[in-house]
C-alpha positions in Angstrom: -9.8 21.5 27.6 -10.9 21.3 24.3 -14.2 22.2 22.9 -13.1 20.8 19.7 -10.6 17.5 19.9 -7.6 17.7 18.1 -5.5 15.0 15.8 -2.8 15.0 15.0 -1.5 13.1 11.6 2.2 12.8 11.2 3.5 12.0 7.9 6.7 13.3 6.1 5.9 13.2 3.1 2.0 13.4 1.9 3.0 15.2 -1.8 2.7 11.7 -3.8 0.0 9.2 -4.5 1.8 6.3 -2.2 -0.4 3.4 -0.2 1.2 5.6 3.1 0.0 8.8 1.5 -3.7 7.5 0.6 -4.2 5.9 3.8 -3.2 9.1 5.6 -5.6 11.5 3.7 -8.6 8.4 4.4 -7.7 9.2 8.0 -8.1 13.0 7.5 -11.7 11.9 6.2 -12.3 9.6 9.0 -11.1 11.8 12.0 -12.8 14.7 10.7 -16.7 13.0 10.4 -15.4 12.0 14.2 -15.6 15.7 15.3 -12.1 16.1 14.8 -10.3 18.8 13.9 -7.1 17.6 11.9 -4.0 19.5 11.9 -1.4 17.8 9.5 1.9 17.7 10.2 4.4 17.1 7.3 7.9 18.2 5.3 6.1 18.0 1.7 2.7 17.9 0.8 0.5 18.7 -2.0 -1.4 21.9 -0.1 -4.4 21.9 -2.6 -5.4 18.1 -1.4 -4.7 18.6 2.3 -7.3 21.6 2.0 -10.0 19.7 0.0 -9.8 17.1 3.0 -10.2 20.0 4.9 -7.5 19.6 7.1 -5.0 22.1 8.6 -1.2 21.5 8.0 2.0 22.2 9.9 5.0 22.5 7.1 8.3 21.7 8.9 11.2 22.6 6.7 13.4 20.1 5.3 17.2 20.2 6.1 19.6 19.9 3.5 21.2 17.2 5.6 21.9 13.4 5.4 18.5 11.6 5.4 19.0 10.0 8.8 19.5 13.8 10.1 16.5 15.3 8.3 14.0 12.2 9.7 15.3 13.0 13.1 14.7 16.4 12.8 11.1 16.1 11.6 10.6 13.9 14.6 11.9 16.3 17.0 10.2 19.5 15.6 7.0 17.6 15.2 7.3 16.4 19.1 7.7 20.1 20.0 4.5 20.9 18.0 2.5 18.5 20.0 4.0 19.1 23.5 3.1 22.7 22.9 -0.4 22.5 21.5 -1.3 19.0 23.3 -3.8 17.5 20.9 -6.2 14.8 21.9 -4.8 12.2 19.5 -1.8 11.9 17.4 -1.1 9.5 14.7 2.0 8.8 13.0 3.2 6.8 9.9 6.7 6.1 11.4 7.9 9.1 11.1 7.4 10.4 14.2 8.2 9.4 18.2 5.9 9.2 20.9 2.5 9.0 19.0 -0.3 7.6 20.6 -0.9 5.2 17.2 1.6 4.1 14.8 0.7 3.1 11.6 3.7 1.1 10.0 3.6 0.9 6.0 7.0 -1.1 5.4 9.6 -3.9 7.1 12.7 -2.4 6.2 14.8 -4.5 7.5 12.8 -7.6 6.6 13.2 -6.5 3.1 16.8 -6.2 3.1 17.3 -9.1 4.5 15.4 -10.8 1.8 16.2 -9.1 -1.2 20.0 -8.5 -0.1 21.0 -11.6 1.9 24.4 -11.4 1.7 24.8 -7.8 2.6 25.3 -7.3 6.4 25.1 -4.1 8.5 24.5 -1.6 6.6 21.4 -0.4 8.3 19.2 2.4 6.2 18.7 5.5 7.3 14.8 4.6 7.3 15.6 1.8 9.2 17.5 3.9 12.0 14.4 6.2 12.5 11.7 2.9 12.7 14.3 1.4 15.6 14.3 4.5 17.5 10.8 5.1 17.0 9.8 1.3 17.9 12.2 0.9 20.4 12.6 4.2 22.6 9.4 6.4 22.5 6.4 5.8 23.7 3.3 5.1 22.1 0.1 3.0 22.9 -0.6 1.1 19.7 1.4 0.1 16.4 -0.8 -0.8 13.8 0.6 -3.0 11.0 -1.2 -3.5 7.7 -0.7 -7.5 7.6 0.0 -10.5 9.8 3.6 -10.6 8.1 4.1 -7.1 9.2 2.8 -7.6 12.5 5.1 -11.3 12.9 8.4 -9.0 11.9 7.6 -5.8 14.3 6.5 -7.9 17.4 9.8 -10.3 17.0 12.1 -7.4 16.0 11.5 -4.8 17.8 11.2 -6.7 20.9 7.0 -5.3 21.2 4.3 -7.1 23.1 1.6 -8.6 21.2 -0.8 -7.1 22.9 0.3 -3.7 21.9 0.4 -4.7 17.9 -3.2 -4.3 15.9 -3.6 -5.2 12.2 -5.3 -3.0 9.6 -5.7 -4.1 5.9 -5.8 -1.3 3.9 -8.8 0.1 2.6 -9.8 1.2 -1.3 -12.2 3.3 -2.7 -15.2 1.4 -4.1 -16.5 4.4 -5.7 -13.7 4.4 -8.1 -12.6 0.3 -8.0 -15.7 -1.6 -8.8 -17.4 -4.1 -11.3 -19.3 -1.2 -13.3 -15.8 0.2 -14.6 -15.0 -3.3 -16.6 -18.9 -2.8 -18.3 -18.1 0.9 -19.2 -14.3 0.8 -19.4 -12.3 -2.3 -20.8 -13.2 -2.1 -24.1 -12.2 1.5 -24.8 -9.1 1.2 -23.4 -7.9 -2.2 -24.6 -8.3 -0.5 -27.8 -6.6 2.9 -26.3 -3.8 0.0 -25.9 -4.1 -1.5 -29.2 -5.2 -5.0 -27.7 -6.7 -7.6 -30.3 -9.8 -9.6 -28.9 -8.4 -12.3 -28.5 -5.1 -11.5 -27.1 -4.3 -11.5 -23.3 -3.5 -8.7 -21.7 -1.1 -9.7 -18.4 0.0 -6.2 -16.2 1.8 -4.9 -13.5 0.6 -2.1 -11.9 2.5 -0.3 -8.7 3.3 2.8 -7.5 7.5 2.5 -7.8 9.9 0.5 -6.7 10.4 -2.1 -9.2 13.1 -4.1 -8.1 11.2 -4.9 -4.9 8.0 -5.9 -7.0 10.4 -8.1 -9.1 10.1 -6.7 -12.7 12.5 -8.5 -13.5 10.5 -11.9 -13.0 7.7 -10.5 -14.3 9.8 -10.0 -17.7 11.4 -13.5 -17.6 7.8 -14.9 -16.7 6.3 -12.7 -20.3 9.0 -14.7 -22.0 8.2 -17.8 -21.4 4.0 -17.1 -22.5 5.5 -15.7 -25.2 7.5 -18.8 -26.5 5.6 -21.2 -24.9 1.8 -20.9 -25.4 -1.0 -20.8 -28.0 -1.9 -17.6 -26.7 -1.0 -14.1 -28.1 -0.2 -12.1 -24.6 0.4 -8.7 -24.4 2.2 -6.9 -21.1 1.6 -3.4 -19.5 3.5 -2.4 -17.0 2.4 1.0 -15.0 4.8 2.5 -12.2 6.9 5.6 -11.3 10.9 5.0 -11.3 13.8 4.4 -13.9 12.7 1.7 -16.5 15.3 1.9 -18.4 17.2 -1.2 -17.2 14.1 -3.4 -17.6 13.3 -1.9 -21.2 16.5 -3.2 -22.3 16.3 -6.3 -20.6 13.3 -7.1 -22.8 14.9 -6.0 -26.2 17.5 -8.4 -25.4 15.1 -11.4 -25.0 13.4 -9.8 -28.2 9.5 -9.4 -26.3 10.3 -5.8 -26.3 7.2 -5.1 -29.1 5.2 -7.0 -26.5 5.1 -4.7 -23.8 3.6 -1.0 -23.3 5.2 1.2 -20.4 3.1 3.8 -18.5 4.3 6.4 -15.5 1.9 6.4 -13.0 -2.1 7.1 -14.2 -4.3 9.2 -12.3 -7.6 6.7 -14.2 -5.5 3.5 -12.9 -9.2 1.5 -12.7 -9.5 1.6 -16.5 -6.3 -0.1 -16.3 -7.2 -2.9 -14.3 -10.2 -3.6 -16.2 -8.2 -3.6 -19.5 -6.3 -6.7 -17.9 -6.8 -10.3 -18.2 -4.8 -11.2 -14.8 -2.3 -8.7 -13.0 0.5 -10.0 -11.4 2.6 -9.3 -8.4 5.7 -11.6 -8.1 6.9 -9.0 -5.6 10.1 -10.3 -3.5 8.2 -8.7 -0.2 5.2 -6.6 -0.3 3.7 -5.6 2.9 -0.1 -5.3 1.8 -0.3 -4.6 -1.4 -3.6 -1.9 -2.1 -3.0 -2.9 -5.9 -3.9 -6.3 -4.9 -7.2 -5.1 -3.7 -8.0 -2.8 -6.2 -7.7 -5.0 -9.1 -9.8 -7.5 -7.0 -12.8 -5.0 -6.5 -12.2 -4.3 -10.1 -12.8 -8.1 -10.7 -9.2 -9.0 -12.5 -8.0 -11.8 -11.3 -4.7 -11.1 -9.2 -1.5 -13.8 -9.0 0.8 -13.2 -6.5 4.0 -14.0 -5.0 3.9 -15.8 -1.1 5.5 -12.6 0.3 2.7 -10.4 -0.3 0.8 -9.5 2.8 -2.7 -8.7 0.8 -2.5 -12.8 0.6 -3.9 -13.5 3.6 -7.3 -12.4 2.6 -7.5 -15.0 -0.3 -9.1 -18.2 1.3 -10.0 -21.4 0.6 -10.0 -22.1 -3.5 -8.5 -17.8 -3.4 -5.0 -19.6 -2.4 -4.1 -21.1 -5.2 -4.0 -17.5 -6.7 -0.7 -17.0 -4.5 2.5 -18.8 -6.2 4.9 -20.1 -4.0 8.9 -19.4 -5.1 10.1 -17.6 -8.1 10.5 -19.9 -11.3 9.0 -18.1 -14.0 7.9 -21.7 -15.7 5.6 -22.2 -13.0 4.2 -18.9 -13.3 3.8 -18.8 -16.6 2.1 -22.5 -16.3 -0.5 -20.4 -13.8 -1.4 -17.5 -16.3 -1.7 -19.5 -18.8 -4.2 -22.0 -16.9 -6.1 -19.2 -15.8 -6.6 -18.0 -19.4 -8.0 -21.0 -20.5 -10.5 -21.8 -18.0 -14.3 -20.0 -17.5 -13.1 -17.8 -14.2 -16.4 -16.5 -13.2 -16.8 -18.2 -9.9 -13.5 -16.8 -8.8 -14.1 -13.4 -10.1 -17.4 -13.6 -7.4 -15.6 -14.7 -5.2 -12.8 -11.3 -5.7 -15.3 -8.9 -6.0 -17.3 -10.3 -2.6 -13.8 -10.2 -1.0 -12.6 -7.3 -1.4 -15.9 -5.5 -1.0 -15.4 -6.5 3.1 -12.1 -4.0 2.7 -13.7 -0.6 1.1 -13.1 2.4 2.9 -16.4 2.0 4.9 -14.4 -1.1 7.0 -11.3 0.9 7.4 -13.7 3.7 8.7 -14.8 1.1 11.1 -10.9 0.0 12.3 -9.7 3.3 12.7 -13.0 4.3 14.9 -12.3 0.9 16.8 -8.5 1.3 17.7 -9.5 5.7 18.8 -12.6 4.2 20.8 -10.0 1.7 22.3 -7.3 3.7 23.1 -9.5 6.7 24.7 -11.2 3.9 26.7 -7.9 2.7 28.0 -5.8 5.9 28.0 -8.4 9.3 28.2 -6.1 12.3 27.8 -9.6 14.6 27.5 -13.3 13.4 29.0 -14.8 15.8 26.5 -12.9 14.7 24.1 -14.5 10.9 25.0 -17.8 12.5 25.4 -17.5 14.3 22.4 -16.7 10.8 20.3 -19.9 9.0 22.4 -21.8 11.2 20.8 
């Protein structure tokens, strides 16, 4: 019996600033001002930042195998670690079977079969691992970071309800807040080379750009472009290859419009520099950059299918565009730009203050509480946590 609990996080890959890989090092935080002790489990990670968190980590080596192979290997060796050390609690971000929480970061399948309709069968190799894991092993909770998610997992993979719990995702208000726009936009508007009275409209994600629709997001820049009084200005910020959407916009000849950006470790100043950011996303499970920019007060417009949606209420919803015609988008920016948006902005800030790390704190603590109530593996552990 443990004097000390242990928990277990399980996470492939925790080497890259992802929504998976942010959430995962807040749970570190979390579990350790529980009493924890935190013993990481992963194939790549950045060493340095696991330490700082001041957790312990558990390298299993990759193989040089097909990707379905190498995720079912890291499943297996990571199983071994735990039936041999038998920690308290273990937590997994998909990746791993027979956890005793699950946090789920994507609908894979959901995603193909929206963004590829017409392509049927080919099941990922990601996709094989979240069946097996969903389907076979044995776990007490999946947690699912929207109600979309949650919809997809309990219909798909066959789960009860009861067993299915949804998180938002939290952000950091220390770094996204209101006091970055007093001491920040200006600067780096001009760091940009914005005019005062031009509109900045961005994009900012962590990768994947097909599945938060550049492509839209270019055809929708053409048409403020051509089609209003206002001078707009575009900045997209993401990791990937955007090369194909860099020509697509010297083609429609807005290419002088737009400024391009890998990933930004000062991504706030970014926000603030913006007059709206926009996420016509074809599916987006949460969406963190939702909330950041919201905390941020920038005024967010976003596509039906993204899951950080379902915290904008009441006059928030029309801030969420149904379908994909870049006329009506562009009808939506540009409304937004001509009207006094202070009331809204309130309303942001206020609503995304409810999801800082503090109330994910509070989640996580809930669903450990609730699972050692209902399932105690160690009454000192429970003890412990009481206290």
């Amino acid at each position: 019996m443990e004097e000390v609990p242990t928990a277990v996080i399980a996470i492939r890959k925790l080497n890259k600033t992802t929504g998976a890989a942010r959430i995962a090092l807040q749970q570190i935080s979390i579990l350790k001002s529980m009493g924890y002790r935190v013993k990481v489990i992963c194939e790549k990670a950045n060493k340095k930042t696991v330490a700082s968190y001041g957790a312990d980590l558990k390298i299993i080596p990759k193989l040089p195998l097909s990707s379905f192979i190498r995720r079912l290997w890291f499943t297996k060796r990571a199983n071994a670690w735990c039936r041999q050390h038998r920690p308290s609690l273990v937590i997994s971000h998909g990746d791993m079977e027979n956890s005793d929480i699950i946090y789920m970061h994507n609908c894979i399948d959901l995603a193909q079969e929206i963004m590829c309709p017409h392509v049927v069968g080919n099941q990922s190799d990601v996709s094989k691992i979240h069946h097996r894991v969903l389907q076979k092993s044995k776990y007490k909770l999946v947690v699912a970071n929207s109600q979309m998610m949650a919809n997809d997992l309990i219909k798909r993979y066959k789960i009860p309800s009861e067993k299915v719990s949804i998180s938002y995702p939290g952000f950091d208000d220390r770094q996204f807040n209101t006091s970055v726009k007093t001491t920040s936009r200006m600067k780096q508007r001009e760091e940009l080379g914005i005019k005062d009275k031009e509109k900045l409209i961005g994009l900012i994600t962590s990768g994947d750009f097909k599945k938060r629709n550049l492509d839209l997001f270019i055809d929708i820049a053409y048409e403020l472009i051509h089609n209003s009084e206002i001078t707009y200005r575009f900045l997209v910020i993401g990791q990937g290859d955007i090369t194909p959407y860099k020509e697509k916009a010297t083609k429609l000849g807005i290419e002088k419009h737009f400024t391009w950006k890998k990933t930004v470790p000062n991504v706030e100043c970014y926000y603030v520099a913006l007059d709206v950011f926009v996420l016509p996303a074809h599916i987006e499970e949460f969406g963190c950059v939702v909330l950041e920019a919201m905390a941020c007060s920038t005024i967010p417009l976003i596509s039906e299918r993204v899951g950080a949606g379902e915290l904008l209420q009441n006059e928030l919803k029309d801030l969420i565009i149904k379908g994909y015609d870049p006329k009506e988008w562009f009808q939506a920016i540009d409304n937004i730009n001509r009207s006094n948006n202070s009331k809204i902005t309130e309303k942001l800030v206020n609503t995304a203050k409810k999801y800082s790390y503090d109330y994910q704190y509070d989640v996580l603590q809930g669903l450990i509480s609730q699972h050692l109530q209902n399932s105690i593996k160690d009454e000192a552990c429970f003890t412990h946590l009481k206290e």
